[in-house]
N, CA, C and O atoms as CSV, one atom per row, in Angstrom:
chain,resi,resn,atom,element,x,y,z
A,1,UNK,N,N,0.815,-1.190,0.000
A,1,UNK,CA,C,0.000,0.000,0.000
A,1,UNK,C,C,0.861,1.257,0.000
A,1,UNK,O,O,0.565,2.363,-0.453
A,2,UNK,N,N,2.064,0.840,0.641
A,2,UNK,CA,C,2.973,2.243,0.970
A,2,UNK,C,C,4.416,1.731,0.290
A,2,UNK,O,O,5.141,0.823,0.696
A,3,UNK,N,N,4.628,2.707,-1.016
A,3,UNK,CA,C,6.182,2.279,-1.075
A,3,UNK,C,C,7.334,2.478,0.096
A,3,UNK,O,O,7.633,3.464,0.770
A,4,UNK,N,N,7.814,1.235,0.057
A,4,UNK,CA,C,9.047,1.362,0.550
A,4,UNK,C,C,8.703,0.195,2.499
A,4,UNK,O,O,9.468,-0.440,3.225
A,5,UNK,N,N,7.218,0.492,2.553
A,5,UNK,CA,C,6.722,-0.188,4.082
A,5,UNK,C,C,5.996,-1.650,3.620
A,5,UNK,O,O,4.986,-1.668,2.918
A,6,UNK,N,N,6.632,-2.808,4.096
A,6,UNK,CA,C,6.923,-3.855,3.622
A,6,UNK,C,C,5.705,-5.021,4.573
A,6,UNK,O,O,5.445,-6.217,4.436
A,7,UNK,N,N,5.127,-3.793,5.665
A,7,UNK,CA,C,4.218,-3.958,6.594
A,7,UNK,C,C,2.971,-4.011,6.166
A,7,UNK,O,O,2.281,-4.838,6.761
A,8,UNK,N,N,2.342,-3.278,5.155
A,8,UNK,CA,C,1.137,-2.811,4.729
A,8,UNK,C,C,1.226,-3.683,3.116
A,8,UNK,O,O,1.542,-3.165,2.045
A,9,UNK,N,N,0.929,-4.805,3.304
A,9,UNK,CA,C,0.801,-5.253,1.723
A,9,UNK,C,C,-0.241,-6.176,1.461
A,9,UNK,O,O,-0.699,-7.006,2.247
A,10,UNK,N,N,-0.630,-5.928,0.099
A,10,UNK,CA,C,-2.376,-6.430,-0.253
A,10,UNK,C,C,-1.627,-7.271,-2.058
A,10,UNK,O,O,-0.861,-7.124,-3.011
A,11,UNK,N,N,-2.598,-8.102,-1.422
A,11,UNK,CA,C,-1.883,-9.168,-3.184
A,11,UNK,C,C,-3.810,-8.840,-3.866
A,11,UNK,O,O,-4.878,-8.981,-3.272
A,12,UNK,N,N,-3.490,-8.347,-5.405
A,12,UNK,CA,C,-4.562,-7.969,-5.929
A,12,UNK,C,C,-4.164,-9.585,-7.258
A,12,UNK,O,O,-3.195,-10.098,-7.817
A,13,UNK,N,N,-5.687,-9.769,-7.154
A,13,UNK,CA,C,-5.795,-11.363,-7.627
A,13,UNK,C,C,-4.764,-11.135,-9.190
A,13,UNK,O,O,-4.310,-9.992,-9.253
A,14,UNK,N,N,-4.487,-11.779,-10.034
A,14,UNK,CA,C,-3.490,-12.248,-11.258
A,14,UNK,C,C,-5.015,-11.722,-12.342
A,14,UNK,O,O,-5.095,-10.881,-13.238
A,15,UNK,N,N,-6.075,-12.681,-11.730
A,15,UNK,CA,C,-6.861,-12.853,-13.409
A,15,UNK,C,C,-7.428,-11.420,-13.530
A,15,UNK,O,O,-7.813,-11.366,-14.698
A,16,UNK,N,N,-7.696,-10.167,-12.910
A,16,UNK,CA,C,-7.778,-8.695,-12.775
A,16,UNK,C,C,-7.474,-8.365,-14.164
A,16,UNK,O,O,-6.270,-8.449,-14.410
A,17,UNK,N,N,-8.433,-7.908,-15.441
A,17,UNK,CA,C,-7.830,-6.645,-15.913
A,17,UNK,C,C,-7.081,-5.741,-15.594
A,17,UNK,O,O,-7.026,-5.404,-14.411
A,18,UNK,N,N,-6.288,-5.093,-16.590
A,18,UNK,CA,C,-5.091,-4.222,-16.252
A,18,UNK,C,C,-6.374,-3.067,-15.689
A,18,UNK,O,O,-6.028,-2.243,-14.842
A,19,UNK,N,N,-7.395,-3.057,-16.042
A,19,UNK,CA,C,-8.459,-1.243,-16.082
A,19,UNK,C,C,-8.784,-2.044,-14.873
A,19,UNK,O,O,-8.505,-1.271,-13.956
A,20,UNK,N,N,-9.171,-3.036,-14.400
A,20,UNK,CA,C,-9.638,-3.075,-12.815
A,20,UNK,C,C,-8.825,-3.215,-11.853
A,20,UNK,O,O,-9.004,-2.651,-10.773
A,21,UNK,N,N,-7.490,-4.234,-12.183
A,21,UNK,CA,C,-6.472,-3.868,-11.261
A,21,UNK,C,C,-6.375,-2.689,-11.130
A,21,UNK,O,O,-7.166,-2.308,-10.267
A,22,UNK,N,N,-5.729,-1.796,-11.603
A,22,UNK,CA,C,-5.304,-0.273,-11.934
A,22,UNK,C,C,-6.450,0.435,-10.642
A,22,UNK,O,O,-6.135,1.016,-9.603
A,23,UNK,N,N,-7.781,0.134,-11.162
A,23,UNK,CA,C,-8.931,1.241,-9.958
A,23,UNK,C,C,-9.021,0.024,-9.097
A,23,UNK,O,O,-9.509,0.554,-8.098
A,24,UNK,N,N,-8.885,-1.299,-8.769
A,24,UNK,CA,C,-8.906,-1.430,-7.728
A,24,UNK,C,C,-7.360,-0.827,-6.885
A,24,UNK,O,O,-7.426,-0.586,-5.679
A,25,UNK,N,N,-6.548,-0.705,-7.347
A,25,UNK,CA,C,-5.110,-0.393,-6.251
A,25,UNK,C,C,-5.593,1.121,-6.228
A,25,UNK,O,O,-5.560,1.483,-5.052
A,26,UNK,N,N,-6.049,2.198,-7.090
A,26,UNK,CA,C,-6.148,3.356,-6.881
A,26,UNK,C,C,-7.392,3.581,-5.999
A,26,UNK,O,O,-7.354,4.695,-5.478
A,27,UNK,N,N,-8.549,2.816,-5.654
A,27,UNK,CA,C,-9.443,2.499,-4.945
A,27,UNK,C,C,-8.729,2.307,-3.114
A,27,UNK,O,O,-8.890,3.169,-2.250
A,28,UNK,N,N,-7.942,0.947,-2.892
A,28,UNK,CA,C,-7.669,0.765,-1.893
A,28,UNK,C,C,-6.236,1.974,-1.525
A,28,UNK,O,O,-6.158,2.352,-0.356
A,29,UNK,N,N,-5.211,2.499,-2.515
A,29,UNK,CA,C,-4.391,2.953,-1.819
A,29,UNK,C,C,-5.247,4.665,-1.450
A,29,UNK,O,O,-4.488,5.474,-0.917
A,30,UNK,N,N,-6.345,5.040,-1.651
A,30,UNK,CA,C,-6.931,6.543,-1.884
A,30,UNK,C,C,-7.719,5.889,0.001
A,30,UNK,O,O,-7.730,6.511,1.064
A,31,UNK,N,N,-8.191,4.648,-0.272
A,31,UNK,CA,C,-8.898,4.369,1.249
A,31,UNK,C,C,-8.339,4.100,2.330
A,31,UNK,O,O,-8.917,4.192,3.414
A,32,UNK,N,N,-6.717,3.601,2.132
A,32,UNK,CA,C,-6.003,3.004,3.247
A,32,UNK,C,C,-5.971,3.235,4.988
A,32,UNK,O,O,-5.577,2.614,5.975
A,33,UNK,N,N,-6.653,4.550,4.673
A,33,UNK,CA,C,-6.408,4.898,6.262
A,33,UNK,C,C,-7.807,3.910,7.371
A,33,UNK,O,O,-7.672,3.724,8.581
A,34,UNK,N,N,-9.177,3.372,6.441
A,34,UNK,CA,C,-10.256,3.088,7.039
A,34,UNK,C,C,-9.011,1.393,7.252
A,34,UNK,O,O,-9.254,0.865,8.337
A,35,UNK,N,N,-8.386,0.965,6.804
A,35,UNK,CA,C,-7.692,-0.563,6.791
A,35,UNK,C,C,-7.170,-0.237,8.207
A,35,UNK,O,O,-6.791,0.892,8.515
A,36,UNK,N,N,-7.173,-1.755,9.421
A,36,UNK,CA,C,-6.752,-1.986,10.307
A,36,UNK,C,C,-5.390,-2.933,10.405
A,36,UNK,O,O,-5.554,-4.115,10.708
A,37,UNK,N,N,-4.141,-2.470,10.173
A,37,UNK,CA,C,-3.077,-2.944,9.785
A,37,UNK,C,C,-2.364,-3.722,11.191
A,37,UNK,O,O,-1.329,-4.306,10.873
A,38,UNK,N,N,-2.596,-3.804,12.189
A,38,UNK,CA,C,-2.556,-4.564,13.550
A,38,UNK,C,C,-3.967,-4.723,14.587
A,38,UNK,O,O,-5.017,-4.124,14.355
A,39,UNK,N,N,-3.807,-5.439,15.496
A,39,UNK,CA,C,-4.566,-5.506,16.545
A,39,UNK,C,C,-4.121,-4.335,17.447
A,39,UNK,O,O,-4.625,-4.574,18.545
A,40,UNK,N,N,-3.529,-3.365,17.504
A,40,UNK,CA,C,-3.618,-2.698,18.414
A,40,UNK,C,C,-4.389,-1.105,18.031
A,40,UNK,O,O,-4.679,-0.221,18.837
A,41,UNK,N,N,-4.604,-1.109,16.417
A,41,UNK,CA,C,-5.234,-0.546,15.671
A,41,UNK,C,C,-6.699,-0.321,16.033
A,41,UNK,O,O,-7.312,0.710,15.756
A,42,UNK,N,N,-7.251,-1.465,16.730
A,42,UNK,CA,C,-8.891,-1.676,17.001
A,42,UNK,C,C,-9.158,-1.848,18.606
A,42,UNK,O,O,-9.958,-2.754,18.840
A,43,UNK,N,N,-8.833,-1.409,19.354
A,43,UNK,CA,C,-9.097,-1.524,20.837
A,43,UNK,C,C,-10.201,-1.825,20.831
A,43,UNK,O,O,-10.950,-1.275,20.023
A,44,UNK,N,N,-10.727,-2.863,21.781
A,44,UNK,CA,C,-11.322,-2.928,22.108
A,44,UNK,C,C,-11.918,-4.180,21.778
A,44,UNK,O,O,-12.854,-4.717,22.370
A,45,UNK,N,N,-11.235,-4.643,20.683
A,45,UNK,CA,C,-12.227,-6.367,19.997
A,45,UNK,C,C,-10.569,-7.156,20.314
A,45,UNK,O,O,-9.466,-6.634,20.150
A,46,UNK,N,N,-10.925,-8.735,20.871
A,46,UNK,CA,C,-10.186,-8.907,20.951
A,46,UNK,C,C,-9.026,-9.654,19.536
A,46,UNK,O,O,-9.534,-10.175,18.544
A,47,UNK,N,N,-7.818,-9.580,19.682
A,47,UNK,CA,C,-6.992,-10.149,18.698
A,47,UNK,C,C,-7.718,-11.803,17.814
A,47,UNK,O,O,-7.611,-12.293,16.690
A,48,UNK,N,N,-8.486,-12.201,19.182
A,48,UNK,CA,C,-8.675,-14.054,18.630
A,48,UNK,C,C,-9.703,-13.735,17.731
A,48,UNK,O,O,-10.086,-14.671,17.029
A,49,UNK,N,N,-10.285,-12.567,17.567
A,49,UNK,CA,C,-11.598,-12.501,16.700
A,49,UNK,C,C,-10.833,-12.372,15.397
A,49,UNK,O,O,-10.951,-13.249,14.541
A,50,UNK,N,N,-10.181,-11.490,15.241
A,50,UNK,CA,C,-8.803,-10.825,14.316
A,50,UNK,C,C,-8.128,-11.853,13.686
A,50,UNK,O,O,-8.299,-11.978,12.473
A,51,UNK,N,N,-7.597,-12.402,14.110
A,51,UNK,CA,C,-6.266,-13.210,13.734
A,51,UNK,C,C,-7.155,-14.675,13.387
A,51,UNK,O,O,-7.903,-15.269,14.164
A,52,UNK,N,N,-6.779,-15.085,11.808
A,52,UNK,CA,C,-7.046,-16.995,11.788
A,52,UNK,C,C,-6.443,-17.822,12.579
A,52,UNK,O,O,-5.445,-17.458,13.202
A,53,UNK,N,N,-6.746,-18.580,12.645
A,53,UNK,CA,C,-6.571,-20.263,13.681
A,53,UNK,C,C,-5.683,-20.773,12.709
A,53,UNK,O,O,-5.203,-21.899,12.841
């Protein structure tokens, strides 16, 4: 999402048109701030809800 931060990364599917890849990454990198990038991001719910098994 952020060049260079190796923390914040989203895999956009292969079979994507280049015109929907393209507005979906300009879609999610324009929204990034509503994305919860840790559990300490969301107080209040706990991590086991968060995190897969």
């Amino acid at each position: 999402m952020e060049e260079g931060n190796n923390e914040k990364v989203l895999q956009v599917g292969s079979q994507l048109g280049e015109a929907e890849k393209e507005e979906l990454i300009t879609f999610l990198q324009s929204n990034k701030d509503v994305f919860a990038w840790s559990a300490e991001e969301v107080p209040g719910i706990s991590p086991d809800v968060m995190v897969p098994n």
